[in-house]
LOVOMAR-849743 format. One line per 4 residues: number of its first residue (from 1); their letters; for each residue x, z, y of N, C-alpha, C. Coordinates in steps of 0.001 Angstrom, whole numbers, padded with zeros to 6 digits, always signed. Last residue first. Layout:
BEGIN
NUM = A = X/Z/Y/X/Z/Y/X/Z/Y ~ ...
END
This chain:
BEGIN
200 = XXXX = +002689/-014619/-029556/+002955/-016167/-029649/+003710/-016566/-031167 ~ +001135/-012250/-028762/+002461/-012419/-029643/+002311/-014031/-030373 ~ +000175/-009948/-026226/-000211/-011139/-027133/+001409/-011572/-027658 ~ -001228/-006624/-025795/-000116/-007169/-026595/-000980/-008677/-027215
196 = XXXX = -001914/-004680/-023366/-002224/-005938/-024289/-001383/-006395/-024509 ~ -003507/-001742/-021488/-002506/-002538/-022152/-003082/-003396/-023625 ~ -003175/+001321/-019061/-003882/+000117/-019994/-003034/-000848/-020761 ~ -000333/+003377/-019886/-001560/+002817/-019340/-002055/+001589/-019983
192 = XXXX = +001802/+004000/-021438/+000689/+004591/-021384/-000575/+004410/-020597 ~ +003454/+002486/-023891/+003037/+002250/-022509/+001602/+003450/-022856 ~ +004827/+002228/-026292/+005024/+003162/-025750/+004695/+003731/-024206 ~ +003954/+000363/-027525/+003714/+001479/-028181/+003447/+002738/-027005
188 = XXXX = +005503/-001831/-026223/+003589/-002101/-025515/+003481/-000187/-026556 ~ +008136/-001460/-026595/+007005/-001260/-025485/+006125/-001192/-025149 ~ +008065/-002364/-029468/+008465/-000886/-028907/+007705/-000718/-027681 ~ +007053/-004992/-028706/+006227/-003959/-029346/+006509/-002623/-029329
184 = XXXX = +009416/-006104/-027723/+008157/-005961/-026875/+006933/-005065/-027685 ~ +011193/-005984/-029656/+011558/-005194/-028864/+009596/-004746/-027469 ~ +010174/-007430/-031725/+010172/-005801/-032156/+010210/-005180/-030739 ~ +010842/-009874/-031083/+009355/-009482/-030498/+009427/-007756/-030859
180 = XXXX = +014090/-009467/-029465/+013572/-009550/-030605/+012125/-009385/-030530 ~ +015530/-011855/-027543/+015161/-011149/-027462/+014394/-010690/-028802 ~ +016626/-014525/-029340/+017223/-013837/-028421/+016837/-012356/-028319 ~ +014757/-015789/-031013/+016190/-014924/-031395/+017304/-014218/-030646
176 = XXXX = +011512/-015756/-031547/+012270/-015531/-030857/+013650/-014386/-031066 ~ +009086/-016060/-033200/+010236/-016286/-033164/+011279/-016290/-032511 ~ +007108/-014734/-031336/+007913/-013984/-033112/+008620/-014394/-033581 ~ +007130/-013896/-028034/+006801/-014791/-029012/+007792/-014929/-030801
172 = XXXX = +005178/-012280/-025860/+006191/-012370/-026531/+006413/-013633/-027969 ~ +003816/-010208/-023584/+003599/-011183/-024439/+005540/-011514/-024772 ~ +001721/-007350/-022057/+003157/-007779/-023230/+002837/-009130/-023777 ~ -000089/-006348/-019606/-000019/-007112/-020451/+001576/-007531/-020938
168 = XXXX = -000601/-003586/-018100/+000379/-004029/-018589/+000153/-005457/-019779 ~ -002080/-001091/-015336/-002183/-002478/-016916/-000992/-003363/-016933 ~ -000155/+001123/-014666/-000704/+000376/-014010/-000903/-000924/-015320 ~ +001214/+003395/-014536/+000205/+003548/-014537/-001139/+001913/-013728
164 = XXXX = +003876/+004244/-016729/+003036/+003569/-015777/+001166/+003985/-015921 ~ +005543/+005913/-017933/+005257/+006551/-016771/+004205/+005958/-016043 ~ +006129/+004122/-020268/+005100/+006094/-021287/+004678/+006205/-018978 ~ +007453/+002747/-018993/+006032/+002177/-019223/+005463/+003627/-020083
160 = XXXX = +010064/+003658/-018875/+009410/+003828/-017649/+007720/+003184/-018087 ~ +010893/+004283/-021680/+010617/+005398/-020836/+009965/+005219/-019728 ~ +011072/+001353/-022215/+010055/+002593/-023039/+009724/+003693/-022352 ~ +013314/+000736/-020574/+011920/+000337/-020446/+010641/+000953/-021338
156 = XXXX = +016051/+002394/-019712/+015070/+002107/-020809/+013869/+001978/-020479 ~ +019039/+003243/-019002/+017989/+002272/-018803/+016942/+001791/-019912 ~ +021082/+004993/-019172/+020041/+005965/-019006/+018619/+004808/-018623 ~ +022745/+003590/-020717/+022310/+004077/-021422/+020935/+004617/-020881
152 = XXXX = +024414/+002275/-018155/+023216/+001487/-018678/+022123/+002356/-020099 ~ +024546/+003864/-015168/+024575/+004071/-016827/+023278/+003297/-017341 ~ +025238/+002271/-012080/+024255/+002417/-013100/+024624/+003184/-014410 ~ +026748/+000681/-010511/+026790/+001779/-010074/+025360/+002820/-011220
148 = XXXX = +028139/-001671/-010822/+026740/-001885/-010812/+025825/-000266/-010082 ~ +030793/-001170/-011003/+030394/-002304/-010588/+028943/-002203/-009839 ~ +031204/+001279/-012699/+031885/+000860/-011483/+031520/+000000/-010740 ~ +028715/+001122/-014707/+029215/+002387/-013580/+029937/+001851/-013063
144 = XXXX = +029545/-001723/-016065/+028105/-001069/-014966/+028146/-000072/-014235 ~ +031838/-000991/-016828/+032058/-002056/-015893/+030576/-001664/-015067 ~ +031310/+001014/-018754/+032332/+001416/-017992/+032185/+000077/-016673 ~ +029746/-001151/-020699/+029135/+000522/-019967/+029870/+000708/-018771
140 = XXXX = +031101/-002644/-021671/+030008/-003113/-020172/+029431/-002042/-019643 ~ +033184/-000962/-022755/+033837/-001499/-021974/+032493/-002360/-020578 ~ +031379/-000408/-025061/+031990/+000942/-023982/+032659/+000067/-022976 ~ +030281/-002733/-026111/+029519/-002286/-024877/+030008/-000762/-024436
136 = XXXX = +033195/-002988/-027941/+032312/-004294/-026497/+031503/-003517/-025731 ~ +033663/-001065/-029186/+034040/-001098/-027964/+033759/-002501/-026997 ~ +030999/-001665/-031007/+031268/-000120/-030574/+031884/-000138/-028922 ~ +031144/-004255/-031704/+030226/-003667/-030898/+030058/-002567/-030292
132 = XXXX = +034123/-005945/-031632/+033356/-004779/-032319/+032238/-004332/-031187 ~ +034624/-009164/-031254/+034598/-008072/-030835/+033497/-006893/-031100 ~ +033636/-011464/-032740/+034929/-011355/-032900/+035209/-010127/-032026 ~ +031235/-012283/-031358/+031259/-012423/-032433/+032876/-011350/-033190
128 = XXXX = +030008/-012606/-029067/+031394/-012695/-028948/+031451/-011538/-030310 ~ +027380/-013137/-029396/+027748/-014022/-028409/+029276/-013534/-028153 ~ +026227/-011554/-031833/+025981/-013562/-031440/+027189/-013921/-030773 ~ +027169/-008875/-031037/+027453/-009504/-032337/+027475/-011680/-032284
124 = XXXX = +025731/-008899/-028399/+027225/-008924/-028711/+027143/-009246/-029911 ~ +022829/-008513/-028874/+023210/-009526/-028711/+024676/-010025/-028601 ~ +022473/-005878/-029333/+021741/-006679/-030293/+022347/-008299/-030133 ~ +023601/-004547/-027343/+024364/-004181/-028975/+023210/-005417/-029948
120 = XXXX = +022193/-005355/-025457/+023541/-005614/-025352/+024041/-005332/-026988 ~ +019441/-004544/-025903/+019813/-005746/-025882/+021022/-006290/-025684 ~ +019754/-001594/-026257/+019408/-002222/-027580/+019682/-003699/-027338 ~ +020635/-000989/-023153/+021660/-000754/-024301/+021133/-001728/-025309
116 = XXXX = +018637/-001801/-021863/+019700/-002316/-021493/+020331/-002260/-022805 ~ +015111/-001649/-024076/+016346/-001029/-022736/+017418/-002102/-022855 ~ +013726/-003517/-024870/+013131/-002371/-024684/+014499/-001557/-023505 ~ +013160/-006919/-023053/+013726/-005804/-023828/+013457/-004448/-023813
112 = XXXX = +010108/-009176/-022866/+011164/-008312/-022249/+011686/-007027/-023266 ~ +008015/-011656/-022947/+009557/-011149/-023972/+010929/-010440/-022750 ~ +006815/-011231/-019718/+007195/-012067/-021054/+008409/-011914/-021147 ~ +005081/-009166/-019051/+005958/-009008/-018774/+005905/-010139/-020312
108 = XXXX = +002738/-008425/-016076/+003113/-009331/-017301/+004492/-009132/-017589 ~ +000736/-006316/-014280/+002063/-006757/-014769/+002164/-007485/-015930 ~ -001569/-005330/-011753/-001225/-005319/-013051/+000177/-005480/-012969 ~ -002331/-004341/-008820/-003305/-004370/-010458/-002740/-004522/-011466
104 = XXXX = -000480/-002956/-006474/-000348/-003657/-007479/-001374/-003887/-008307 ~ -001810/-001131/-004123/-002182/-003149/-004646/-001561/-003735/-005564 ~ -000169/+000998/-004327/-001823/+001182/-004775/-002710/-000718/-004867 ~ +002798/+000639/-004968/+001978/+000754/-003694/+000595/+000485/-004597
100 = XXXX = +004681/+002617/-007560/+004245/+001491/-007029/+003418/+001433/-005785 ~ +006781/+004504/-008217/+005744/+004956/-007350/+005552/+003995/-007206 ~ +007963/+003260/-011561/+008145/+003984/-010075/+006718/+003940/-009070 ~ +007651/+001943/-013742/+007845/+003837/-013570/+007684/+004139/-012641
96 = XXXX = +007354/-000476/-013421/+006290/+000493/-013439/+006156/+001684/-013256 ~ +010285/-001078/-013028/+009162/-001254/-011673/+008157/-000213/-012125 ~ +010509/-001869/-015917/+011307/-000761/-015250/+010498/-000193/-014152 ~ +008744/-004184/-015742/+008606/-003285/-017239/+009306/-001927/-016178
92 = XXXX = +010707/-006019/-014202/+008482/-005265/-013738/+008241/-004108/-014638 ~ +012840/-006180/-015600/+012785/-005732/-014488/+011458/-005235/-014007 ~ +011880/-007584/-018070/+012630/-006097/-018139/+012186/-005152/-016441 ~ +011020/-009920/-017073/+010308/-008439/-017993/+010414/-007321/-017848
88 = XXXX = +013626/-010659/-016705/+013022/-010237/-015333/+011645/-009657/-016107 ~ +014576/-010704/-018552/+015566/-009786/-018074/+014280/-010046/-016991 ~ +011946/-012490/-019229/+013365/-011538/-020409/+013478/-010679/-019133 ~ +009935/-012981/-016783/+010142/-013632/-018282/+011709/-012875/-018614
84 = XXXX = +007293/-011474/-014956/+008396/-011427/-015183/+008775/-012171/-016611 ~ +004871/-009772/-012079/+005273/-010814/-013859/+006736/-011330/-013912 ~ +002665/-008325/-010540/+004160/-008232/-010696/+004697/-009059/-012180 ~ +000243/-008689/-008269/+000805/-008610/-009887/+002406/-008934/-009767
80 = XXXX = -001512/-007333/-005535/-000540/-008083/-006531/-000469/-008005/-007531 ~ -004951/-008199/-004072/-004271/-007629/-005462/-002552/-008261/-005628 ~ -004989/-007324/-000772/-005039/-008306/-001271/-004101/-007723/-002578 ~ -005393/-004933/+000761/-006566/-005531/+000881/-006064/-006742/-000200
76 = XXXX = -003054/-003525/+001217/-003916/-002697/+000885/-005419/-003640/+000220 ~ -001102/-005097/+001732/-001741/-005243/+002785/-002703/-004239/+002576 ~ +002707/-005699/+000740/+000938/-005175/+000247/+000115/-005071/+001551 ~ +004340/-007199/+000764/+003726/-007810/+000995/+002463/-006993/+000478
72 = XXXX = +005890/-004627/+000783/+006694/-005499/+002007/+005056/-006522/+001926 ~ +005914/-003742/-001615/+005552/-003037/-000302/+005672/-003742/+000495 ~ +006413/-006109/-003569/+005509/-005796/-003079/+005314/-004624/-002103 ~ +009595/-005807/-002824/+008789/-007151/-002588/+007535/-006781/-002816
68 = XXXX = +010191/-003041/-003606/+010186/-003197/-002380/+009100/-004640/-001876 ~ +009574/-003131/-006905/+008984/-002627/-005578/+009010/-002758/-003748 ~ +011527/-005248/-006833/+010327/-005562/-007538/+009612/-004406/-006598 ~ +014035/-003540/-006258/+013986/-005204/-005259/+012097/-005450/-005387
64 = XXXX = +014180/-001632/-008430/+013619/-001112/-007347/+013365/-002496/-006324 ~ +014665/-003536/-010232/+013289/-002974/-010290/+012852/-002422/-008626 ~ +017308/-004238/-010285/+016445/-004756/-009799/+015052/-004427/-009563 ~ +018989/-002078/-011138/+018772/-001641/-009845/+017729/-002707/-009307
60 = XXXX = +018306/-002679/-013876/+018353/-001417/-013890/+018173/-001127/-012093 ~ +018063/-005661/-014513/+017362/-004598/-013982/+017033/-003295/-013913 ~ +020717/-005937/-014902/+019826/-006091/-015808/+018408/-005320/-015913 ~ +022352/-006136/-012452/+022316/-004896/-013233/+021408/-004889/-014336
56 = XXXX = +025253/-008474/-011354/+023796/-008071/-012271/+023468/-006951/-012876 ~ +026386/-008420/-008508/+026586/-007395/-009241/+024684/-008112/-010266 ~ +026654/-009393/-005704/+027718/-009832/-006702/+027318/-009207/-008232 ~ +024087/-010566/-003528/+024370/-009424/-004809/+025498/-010150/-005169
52 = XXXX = +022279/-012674/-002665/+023435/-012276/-001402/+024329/-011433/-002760 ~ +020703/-015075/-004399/+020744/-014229/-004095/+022191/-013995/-003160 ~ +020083/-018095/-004933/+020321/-017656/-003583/+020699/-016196/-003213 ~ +021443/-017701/-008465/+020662/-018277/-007560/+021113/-017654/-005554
48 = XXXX = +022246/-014065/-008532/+021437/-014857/-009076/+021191/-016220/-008217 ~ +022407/-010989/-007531/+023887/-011970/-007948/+023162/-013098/-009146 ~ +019087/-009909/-008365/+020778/-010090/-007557/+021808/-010351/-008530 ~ +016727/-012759/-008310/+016839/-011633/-008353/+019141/-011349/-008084
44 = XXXX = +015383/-014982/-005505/+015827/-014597/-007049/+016702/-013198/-006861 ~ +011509/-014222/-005710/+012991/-013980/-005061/+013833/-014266/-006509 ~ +008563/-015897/-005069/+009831/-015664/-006279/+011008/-015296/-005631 ~ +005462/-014954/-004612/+006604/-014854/-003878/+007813/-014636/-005481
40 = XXXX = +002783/-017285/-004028/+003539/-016697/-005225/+004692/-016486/-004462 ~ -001277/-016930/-004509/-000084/-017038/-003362/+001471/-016645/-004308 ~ -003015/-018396/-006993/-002055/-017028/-006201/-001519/-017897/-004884 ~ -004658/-019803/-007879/-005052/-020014/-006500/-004307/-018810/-005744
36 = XXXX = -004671/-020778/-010535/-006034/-019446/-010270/-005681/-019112/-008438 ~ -002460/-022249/-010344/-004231/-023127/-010798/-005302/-021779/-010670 ~ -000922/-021228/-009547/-001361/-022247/-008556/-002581/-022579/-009054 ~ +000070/-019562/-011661/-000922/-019169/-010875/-001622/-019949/-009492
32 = XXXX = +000445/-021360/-014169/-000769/-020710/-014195/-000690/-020222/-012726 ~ +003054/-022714/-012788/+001857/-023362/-012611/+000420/-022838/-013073 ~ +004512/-020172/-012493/+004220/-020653/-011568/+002645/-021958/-011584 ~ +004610/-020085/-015581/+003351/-018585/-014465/+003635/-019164/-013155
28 = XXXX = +006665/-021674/-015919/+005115/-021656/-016601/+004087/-020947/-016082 ~ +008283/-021854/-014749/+007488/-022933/-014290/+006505/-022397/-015053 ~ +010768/-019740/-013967/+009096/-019178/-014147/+007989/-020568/-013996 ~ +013232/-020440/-014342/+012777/-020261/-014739/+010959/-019841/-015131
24 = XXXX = +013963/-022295/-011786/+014077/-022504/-013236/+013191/-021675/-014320 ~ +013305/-020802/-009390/+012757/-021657/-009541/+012532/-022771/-011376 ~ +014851/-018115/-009862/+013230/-018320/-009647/+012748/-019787/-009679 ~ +017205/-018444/-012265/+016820/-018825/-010440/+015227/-018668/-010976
20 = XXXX = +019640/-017064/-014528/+018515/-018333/-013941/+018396/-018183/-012670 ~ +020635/-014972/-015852/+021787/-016149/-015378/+020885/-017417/-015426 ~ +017770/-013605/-017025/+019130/-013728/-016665/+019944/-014985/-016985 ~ +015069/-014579/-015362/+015736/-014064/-016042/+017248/-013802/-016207
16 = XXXX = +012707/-013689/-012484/+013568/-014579/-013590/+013888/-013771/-014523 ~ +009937/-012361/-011284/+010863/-012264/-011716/+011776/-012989/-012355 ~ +006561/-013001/-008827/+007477/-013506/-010316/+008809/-013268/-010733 ~ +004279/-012137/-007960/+005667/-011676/-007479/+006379/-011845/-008835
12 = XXXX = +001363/-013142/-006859/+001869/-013116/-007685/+003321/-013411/-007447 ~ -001720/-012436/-004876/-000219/-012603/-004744/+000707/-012287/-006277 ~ -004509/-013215/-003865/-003766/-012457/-004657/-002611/-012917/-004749 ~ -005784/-014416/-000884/-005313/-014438/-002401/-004438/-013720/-002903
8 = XXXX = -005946/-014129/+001983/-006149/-013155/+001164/-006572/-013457/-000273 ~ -005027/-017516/+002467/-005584/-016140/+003006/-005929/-014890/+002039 ~ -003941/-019552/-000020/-004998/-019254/+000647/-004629/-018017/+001393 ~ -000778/-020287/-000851/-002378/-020958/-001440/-003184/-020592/-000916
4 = XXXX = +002208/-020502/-000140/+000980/-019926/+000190/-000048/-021009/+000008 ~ +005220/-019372/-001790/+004428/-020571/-001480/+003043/-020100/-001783 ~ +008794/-018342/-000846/+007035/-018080/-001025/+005703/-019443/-000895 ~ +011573/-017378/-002037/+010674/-018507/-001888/+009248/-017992/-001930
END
């Protein structure tokens, strides 16, 4: 989905989250950026909503979708930003490592995890309570290599923000029981480019 606010306005490339739609989830940075006059491209991300994907990789393979959607809409001449809420955090958070196109300016990333692994062993205990954590995530490990074609171990958003090079605003909020705010502070530690930590 793209919805155009002016001619060479800045472009804001919004991420979901998991088991949402671009349209559910990002009302809140959708209506901040209509009011600063973005242009906003929301894909949803794969095996999501309209997506074509069978496969969620928790942005381990979405990141690279996050680069391509801005090469595809960089012009050299108009700023993107790349923003994102949990698993789609995750996903711009990952994005940074990689060779971005020279029009990105920034990234938001609300309450995103520090890797794949810490948010699967943090959140199996909640959500199937009655299976050991040891062999609950050897069994999503083993399903991401076959499925997803990924080691979720080797996914870590700490490692790709020590690579960025591009400002990073972290927000996050301290109560929050899903994602932990610890986890967005591991990150903002470990970013090596510019950077802001707000904590709701």
């Amino acid at each position: 989905r793209y919805c155009h606010e002016a001619d060479d306005a800045p472009i804001a490339i919004i991420m979901h989250g998991y088991r949402s739609t671009a349209m559910r989830d990002t009302m809140g940075l959708i209506v901040l950026c209509k009011k600063l006059g973005y242009n906003l491209l929301m894909p949803d991300q794969r095996a999501h909503g309209r997506s074509d994907s069978y496969t969620i990789t928790m942005g381990a393979q979405e990141r690279y979708d996050a680069r391509y959607w801005a090469s595809v809409r960089s012009s050299g001449k108009v700023p993107i930003f790349l923003m994102g809420v949990s698993m789609g955090a995750a996903t711009v958070l990952l994005a940074s490592g990689l060779d971005l196109p020279d029009s990105v300016h920034g990234i938001i990333a609300d309450c995103g995890y520090s890797s794949i692994r810490d948010i699967c062993r943090t959140c199996l205990p909640k959500y199937l309570p009655h299976v050991p954590v040891g062999p609950g995530y050897a069994v999503g490990k083993a399903g991401a290599k076959i499925f997803g074609r990924f080691d979720p171990d080797t996914v870590d958003c700490r490692k790709a923000v020590a690579q960025s090079k591009v400002p990073i605003l972290f927000i996050h909020g301290s109560a929050d029981d899903f994602v932990p705010c610890s986890m967005s502070r591991e990150n903002y530690d470990a970013c090596a480019s510019e950077k802001e930590l707000l904590v709701i």
